[in-house]
N, C-alpha and C positions, 0 to 999 in steps of 0.2 A: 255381321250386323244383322242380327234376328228380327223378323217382325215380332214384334211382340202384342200387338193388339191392332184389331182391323176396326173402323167402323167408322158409317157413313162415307166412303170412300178416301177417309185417311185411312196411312201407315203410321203405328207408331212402330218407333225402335229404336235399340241400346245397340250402340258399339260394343264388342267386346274389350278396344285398346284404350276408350273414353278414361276421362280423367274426372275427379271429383269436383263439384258435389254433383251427387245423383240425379244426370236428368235423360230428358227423353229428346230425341228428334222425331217429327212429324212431318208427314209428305203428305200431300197432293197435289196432282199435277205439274207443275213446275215448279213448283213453290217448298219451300219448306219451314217452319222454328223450332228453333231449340226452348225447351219449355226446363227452369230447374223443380224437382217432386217435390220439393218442402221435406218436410217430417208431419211428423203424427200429429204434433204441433204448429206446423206449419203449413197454408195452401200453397198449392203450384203457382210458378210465377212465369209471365215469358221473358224470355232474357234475350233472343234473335230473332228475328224474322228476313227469310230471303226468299222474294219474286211470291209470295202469299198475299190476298187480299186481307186489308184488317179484320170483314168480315169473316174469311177461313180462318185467320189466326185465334179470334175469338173462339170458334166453334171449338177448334184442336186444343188448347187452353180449357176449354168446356169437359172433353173427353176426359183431358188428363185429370183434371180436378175430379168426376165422376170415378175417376180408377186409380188413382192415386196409389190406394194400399195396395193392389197390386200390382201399380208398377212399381211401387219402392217394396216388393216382395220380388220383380222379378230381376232388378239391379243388383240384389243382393246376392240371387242365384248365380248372376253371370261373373259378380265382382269380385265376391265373397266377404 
């Protein structure tokens, strides 16, 4: 389970054993959501939240949509 990108004191990151469609899990503090990446076509959407405030959820939903192509660059690295 790789961090894959740090910032504002989230974690994001991809399982290696995750199942399709391509998304991210985001931590901090206690909390975590699963956000799915969209496509090229498509923005990031949240799809789970557990023990996150709406207002963290927002922010981490914020990151992923800001890096989208590379997190769906680095799904690909890990998934093939």
């Amino acid at each position: 389970m790789p961090t894959v990108l740090r910032k504002d004191g989230f974690a994001v990151r991809i399982y290696f054993n995750d199942h399709l469609p391509p998304h991210v899990h985001v931590f901090k503090g206690g909390g975590q959501v699963r956000i799915s990446l969209g496509s090229e076509a498509e923005e990031p959407e949240l799809v789970q939240i557990e023990g996150m405030s709406d207002k963290d959820a927002a922010k981490a939903l914020a990151i992923v949509i800001e890096h989208q192509l590379e997190l769906l660059k680095k799904w690909e690295e890990i998934h093939g």
